[in-house]
C-alpha positions as CSV (number, residue, x, y, z in Angstrom):
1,X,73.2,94.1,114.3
2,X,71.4,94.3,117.2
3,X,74.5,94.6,119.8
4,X,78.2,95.0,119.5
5,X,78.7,92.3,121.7
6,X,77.4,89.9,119.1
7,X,79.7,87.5,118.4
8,X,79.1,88.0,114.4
9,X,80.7,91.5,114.7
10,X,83.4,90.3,117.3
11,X,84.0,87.2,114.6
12,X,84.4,89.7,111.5
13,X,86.1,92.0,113.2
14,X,88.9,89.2,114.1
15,X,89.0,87.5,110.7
16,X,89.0,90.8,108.7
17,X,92.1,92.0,110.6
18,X,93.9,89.3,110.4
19,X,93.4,89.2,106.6
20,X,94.5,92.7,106.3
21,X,97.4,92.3,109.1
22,X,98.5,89.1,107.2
23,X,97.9,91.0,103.7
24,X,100.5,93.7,104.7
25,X,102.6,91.9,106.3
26,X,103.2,90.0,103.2
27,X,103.0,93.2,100.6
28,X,105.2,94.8,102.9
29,X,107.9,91.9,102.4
30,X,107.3,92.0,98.9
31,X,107.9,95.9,99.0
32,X,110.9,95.4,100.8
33,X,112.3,92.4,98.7
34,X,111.7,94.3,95.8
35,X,113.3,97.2,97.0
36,X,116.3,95.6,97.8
37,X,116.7,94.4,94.1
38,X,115.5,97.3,92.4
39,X,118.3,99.5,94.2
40,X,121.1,97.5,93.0
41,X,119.5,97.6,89.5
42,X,118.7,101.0,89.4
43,X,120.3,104.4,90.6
44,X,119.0,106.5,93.5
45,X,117.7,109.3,91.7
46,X,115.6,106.9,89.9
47,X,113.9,106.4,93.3
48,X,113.5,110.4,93.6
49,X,111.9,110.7,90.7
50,X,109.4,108.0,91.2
51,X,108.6,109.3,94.7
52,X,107.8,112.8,92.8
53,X,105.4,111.2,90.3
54,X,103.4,109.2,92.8
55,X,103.6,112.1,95.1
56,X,101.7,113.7,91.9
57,X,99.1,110.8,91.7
58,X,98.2,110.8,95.6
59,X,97.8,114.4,95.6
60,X,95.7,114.5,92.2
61,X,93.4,111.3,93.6
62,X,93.0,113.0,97.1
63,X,91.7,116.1,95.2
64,X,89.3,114.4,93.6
65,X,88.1,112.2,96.4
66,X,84.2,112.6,96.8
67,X,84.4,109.8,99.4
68,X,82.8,106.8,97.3
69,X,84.5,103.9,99.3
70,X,83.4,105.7,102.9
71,X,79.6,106.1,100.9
72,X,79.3,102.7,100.6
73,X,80.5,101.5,104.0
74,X,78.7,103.9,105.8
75,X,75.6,104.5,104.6
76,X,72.1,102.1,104.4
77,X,72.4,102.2,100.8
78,X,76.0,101.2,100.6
79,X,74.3,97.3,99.1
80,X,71.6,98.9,96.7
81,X,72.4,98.6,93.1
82,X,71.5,101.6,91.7
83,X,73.4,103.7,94.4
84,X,76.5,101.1,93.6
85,X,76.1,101.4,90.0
86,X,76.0,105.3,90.1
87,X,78.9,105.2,92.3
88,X,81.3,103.2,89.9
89,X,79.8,105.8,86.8
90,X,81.4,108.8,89.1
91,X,84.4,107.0,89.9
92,X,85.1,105.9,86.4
93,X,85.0,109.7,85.3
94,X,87.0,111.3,88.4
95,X,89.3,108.4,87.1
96,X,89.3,110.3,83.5
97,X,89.6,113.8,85.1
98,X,92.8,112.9,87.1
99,X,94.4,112.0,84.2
100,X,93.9,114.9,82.6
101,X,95.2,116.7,86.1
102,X,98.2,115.1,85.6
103,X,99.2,115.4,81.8
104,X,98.4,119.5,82.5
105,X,100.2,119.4,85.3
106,X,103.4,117.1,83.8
107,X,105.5,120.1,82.1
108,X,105.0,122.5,85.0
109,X,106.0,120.4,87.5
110,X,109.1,119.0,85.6
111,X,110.1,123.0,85.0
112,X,110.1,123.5,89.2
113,X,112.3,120.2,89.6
114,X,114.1,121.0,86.8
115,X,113.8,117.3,85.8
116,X,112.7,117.1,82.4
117,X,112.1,113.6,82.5
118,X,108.7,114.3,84.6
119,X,107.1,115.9,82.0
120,X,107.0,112.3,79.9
121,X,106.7,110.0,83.2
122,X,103.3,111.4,84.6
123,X,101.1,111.2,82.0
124,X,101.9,107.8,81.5
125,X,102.0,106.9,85.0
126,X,98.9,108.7,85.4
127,X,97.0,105.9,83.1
128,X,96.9,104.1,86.2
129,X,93.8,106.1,87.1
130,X,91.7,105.7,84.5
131,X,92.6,101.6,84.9
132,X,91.4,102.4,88.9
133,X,88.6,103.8,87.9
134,X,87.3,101.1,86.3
135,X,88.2,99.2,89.6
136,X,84.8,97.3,90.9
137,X,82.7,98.6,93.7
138,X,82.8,95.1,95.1
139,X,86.0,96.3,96.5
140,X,84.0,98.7,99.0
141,X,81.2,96.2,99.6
142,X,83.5,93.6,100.9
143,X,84.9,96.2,103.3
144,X,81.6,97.0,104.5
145,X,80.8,93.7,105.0
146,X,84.1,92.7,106.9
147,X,85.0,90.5,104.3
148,X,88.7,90.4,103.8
149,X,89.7,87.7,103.3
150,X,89.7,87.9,98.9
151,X,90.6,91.2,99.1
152,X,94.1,90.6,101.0
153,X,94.6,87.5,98.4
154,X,93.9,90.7,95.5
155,X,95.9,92.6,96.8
156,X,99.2,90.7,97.5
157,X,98.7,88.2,94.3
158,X,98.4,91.7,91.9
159,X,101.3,93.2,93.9
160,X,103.3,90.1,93.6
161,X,102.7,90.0,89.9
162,X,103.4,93.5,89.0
163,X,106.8,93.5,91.2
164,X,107.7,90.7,89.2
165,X,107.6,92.5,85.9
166,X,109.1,95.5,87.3
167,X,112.3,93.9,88.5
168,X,112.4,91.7,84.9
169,X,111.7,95.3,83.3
170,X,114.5,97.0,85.4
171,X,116.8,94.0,84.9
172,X,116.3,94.4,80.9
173,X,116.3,98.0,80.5
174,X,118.4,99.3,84.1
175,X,116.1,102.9,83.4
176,X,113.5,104.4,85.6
177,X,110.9,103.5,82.9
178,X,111.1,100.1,84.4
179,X,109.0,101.2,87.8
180,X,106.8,102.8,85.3
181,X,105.6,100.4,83.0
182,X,105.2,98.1,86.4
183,X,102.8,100.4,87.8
184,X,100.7,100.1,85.3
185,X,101.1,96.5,85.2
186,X,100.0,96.3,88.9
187,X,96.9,98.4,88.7
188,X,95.6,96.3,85.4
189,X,95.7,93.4,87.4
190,X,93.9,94.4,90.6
191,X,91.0,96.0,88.6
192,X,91.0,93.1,86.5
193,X,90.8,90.9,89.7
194,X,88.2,92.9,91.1
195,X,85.3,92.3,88.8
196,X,86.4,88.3,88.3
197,X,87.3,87.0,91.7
198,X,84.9,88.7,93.8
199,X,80.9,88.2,94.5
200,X,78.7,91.2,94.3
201,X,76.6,92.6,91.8
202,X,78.2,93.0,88.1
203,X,78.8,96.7,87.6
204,X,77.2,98.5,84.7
205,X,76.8,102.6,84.0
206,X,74.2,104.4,86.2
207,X,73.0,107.9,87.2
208,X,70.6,108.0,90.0
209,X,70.1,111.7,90.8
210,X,69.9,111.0,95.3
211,X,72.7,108.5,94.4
212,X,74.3,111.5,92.7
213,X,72.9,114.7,95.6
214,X,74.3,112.4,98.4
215,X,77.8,111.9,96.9
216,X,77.7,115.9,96.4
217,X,76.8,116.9,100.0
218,X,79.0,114.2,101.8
219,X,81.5,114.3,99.3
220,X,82.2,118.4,99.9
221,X,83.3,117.5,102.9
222,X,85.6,114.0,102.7
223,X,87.4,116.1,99.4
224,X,88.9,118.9,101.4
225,X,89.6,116.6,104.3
226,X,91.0,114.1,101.6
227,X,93.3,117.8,100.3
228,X,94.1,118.1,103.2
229,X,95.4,114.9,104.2
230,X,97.5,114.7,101.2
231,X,99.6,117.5,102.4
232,X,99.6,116.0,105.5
233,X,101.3,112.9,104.4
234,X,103.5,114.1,101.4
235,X,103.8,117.3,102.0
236,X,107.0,116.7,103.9
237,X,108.2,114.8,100.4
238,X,106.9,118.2,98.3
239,X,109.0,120.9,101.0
240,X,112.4,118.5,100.6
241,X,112.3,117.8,97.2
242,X,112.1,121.6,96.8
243,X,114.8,122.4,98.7
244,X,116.8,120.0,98.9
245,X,118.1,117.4,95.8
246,X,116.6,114.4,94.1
247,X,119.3,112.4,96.1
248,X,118.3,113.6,99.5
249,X,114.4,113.3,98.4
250,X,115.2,109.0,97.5
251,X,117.0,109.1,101.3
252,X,114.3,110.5,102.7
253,X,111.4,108.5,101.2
254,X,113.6,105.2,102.5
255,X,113.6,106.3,105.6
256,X,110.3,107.5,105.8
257,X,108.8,104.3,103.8
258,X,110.6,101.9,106.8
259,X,109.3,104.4,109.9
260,X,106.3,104.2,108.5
261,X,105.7,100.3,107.8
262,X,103.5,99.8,110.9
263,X,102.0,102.9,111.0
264,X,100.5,102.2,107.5
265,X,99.4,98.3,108.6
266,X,97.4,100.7,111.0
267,X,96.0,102.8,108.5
268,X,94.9,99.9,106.5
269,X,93.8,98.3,109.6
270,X,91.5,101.2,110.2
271,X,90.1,102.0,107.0
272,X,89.2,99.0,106.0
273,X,88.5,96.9,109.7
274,X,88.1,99.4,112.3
275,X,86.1,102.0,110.8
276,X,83.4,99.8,109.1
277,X,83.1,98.3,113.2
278,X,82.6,101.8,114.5
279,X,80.2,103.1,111.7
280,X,78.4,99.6,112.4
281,X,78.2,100.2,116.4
282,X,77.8,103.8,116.1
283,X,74.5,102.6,114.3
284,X,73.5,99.8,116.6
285,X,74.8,100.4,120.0
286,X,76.6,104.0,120.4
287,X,77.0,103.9,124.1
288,X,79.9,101.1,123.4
289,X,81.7,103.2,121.0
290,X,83.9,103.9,124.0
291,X,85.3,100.1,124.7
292,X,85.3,99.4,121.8
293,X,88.1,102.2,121.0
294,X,89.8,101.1,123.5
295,X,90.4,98.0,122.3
296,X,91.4,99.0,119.1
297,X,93.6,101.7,119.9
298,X,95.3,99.1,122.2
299,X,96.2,96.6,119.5
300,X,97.3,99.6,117.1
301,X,99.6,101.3,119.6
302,X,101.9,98.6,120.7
303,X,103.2,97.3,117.5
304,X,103.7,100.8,116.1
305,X,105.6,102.3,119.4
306,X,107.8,99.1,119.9
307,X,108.8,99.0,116.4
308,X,109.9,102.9,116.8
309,X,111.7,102.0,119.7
310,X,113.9,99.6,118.1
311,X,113.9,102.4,115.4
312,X,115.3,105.1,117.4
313,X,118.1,102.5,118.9
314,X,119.1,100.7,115.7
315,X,117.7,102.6,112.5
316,X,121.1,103.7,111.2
317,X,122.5,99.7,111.6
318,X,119.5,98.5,109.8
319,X,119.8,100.6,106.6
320,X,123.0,100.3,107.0
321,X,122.8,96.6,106.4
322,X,119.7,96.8,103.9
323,X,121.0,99.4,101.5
324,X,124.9,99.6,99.9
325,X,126.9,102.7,100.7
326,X,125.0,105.0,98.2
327,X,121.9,105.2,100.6
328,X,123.4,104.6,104.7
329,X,122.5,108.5,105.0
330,X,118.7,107.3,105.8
331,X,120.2,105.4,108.6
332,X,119.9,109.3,110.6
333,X,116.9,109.9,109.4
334,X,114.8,107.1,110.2
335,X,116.4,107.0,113.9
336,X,114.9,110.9,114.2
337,X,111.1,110.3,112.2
338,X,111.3,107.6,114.8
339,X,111.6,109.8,117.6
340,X,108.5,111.6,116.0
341,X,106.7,108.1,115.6
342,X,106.8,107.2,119.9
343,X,103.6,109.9,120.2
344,X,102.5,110.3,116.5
345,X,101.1,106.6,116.8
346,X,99.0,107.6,119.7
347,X,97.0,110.4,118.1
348,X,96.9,108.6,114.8
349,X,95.1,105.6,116.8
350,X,92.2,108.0,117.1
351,X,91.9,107.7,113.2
352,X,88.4,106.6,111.8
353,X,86.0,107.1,115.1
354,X,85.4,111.0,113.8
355,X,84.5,110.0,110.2
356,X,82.6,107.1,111.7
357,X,80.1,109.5,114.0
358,X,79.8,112.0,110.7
359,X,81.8,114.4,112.4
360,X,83.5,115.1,109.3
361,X,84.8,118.8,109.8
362,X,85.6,118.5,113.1
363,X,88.4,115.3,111.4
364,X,89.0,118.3,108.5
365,X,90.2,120.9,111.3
366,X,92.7,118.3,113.2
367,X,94.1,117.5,109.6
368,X,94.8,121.3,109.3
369,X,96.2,122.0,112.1
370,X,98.6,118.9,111.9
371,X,99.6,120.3,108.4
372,X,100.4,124.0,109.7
373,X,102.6,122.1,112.5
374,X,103.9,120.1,109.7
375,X,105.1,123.0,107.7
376,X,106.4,124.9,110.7
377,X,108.4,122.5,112.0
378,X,110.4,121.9,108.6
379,X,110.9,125.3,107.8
380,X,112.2,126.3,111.0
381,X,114.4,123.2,110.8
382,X,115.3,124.0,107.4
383,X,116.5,127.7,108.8
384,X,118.5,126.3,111.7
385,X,119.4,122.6,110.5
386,X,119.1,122.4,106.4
387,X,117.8,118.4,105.6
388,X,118.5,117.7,109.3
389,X,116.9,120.1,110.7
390,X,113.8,119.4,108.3
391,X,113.6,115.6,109.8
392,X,113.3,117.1,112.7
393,X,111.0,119.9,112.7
394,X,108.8,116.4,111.1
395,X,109.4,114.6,114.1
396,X,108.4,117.8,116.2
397,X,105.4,118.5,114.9
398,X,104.1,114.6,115.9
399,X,104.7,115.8,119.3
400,X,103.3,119.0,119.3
401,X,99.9,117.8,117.4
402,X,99.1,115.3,120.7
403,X,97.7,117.7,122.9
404,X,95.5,119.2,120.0
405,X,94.0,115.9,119.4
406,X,93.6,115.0,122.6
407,X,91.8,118.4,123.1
408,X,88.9,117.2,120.4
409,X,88.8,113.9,121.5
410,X,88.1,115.0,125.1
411,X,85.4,117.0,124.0
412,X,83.8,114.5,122.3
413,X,83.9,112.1,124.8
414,X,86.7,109.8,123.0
415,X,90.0,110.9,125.0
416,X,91.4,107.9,127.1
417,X,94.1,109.7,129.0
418,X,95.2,106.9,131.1
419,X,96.1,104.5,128.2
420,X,97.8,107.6,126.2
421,X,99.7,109.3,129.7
422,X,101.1,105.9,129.9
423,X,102.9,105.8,126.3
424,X,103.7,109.8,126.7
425,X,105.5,109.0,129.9
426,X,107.7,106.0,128.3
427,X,108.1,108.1,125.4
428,X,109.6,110.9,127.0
429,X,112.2,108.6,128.1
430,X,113.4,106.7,125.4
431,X,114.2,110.0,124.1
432,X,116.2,111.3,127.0
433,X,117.7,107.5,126.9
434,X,118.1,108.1,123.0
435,X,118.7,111.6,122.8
436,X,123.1,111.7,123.4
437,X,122.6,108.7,120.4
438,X,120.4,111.2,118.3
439,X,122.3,114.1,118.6
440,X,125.6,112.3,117.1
């Protein structure tokens, strides 16, 4: 690609996020919809449980994580068959040694929640990676390649399909073995759907020793920010299912599943739109790396901070009218991760440009510190406030990790302080405006 302006990438770019904009908008009401059945089929703790387990996978799969998706976007060799091939051999392994992570891990972590139902769950939940792992690498090539489109149709028909069994599952047996069995479900389909719905090369076992060195030496460094990231994003989950109850943990992963419908249509946006663009003009045409941010940050911030508005306002009404009586206590919760949301969104829109220069560690260190603030925040909440003062201290640290981002990004050249003063300003605000609400 000779030029960003080209309209090929411009055209890609478009149809790719509206794929994956249109893709989550749909999983997401098919999340919802199932959600709304499968509470009044099954008890909350159900819910808590569930939320440990896959708590258990993420962390296990962000361990393992030698960056094999990023590879193949990023790199020149991301379309050569022998780097592919050796690819899908390593992933098809890691696949084999989460597993086995997870059955070790099953009894100990059932003994520190005392539930010991977990000990039977997650090695059977865990089969799900070893069905990933077989997942095809055409997956990552279509990403590199902008090509969305199939993907999204993957991803919502094998969602669709899989929710379907779980509610006729939980109808039939009204036990948490339900959400189980349809997670299993789910990931047979999408990695059967990979390899027969999608064009690319048919995968086969490899080992090509540079395919092999690379994956090692970038790898080292997308695994610990991968660690990392995990506790950024469940952490929270881990600390108030320690301390708090199963019941409290289901409340909490509600709430926190609604703040953070956009924000994830973000993330999706950005892994699998956004960051192929900027690896593609970081390669082509770097001085427009710049504008081209801009514009993306742009269309990610809006949605996200409007929809936390309305949040902050109405949060405890709208649980209140999705959920019965046993779960209106994430009505107060959502309202303060909300609060939390208005400036996370901004610093999270940064997301991708880093790993997109090969600036790796420098992505690594911001993904530390935000875990540190993290932790902080909900320990000193935790002190003063119990599971209140935990939401919180969560909401807090969003806050507090702006200026340290925008701190890196100025010094690489990426801050765009007008657009984000802007949103910091209106923030502020709403939660002065919000704030007699909030405190109630």
């Amino acid at each position: 690609m000779s030029s960003v302006n080209t309209p090929s990438l411009r055209r890609r770019v478009l149809q790719a996020g509206s794929w994956t904009l249109a893709g989550y908008g749909v999983n997401q009401a098919l999340r919802l919809g199932g959600n709304l059945i499968l509470t009044r089929l099954l008890f909350p703790e159900a819910f808590g449980l569930m939320a440990i387990v896959q708590i258990m996978i993420y962390g296990v799969s962000m361990l393992t994580d030698v960056g094999i998706g990023p590879s193949i976007v990023q790199k020149e060799r991301g379309n050569d068959p022998d780097f592919l091939n050796t690819a899908w051999t390593i992933q098809i392994v890691r696949g084999l040694l989460m597993w086995g992570g997870l059955f070790a891990l099953a009894s100990p972590i059932a003994r520190f929640y005392d539930e010991p139902l977990l000990a039977d769950m997650l090695p059977v939940v865990g089969l799900t990676a070893i069905i990933s792992g077989f997942n095809s690498t055409r997956l990552f090539t279509a990403q590199r390649n902008l090509e969305a489109a199939r993907v999204t149709q993957i991803e919502i028909g094998t969602y669709a399909l899989g929710l379907l069994c779980t509610i006729y599952l939980a109808w039939l047996q009204e036990s948490v073995w339900a959400l189980v069995w349809g997670a299993l479900i789910t990931a047979g389909l999408k990695m059967a759907a990979s390899h027969v719905t999608l064009h690319g090369i048919k995968n086969k076992f490899a080992w090509d020793r540079d395919t092999v060195n690379h994956l090692v030496r970038f790898g080292s460094w997308i695994l610990l920010s991968s660690s990392l990231t995990f506790l950024a994003v469940e952490g929270s989950r881990l600390l108030l299912g320690a301390l708090l109850d199963m019941r409290q943990l289901a409340l909490f992963t509600l709430a926190s599943t609604m703040n953070l419908l956009f924000w994830r249509a973000m993330q999706m946006i950005t892994v699998t739109v956004f960051f192929p663009a900027y690896a593609e003009v970081y390669r082509t045409n770097p001085e427009k790396l710049t504008a081209t941010l801009h514009k993306a940050r742009l269309s990610l911030i809006l949605p996200n901070w409007g929809m936390a508005v309305l949040f902050i306002f109405f949060g405890n009404q709208l649980m209140g009218a999705l959920y019965d009586e046993r779960y209106h206590g994430s009505g107060y919760m959502l309202e303060l991760l909300a609060a939390g949301s208005l400036v996370g969104c901004l610093w999270a829109s940064y997301t991708g440009v880093l790993l997109a220069m090969g600036k790796v560690i420098t992505q690594t260190l911001l993904t530390a510190i935000y875990i540190m603030l993290q932790a902080a925040g909900m320990f000193i909440g935790y002190h003063y406030g119990e599971g209140k003062g935990m939401v919180i201290g969560l909401a807090a640290a969003n806050w507090l990790m702006y200026p340290v981002n925008a701190f890196v990004m100025n010094h690489n050249g990426l801050w765009q302080g007008r657009l984000d003063l802007i949103f910091l300003a209106i923030s502020v605000l709403m939660v002065v405006l919000a704030w007699p609400h909030l405190n109630s």
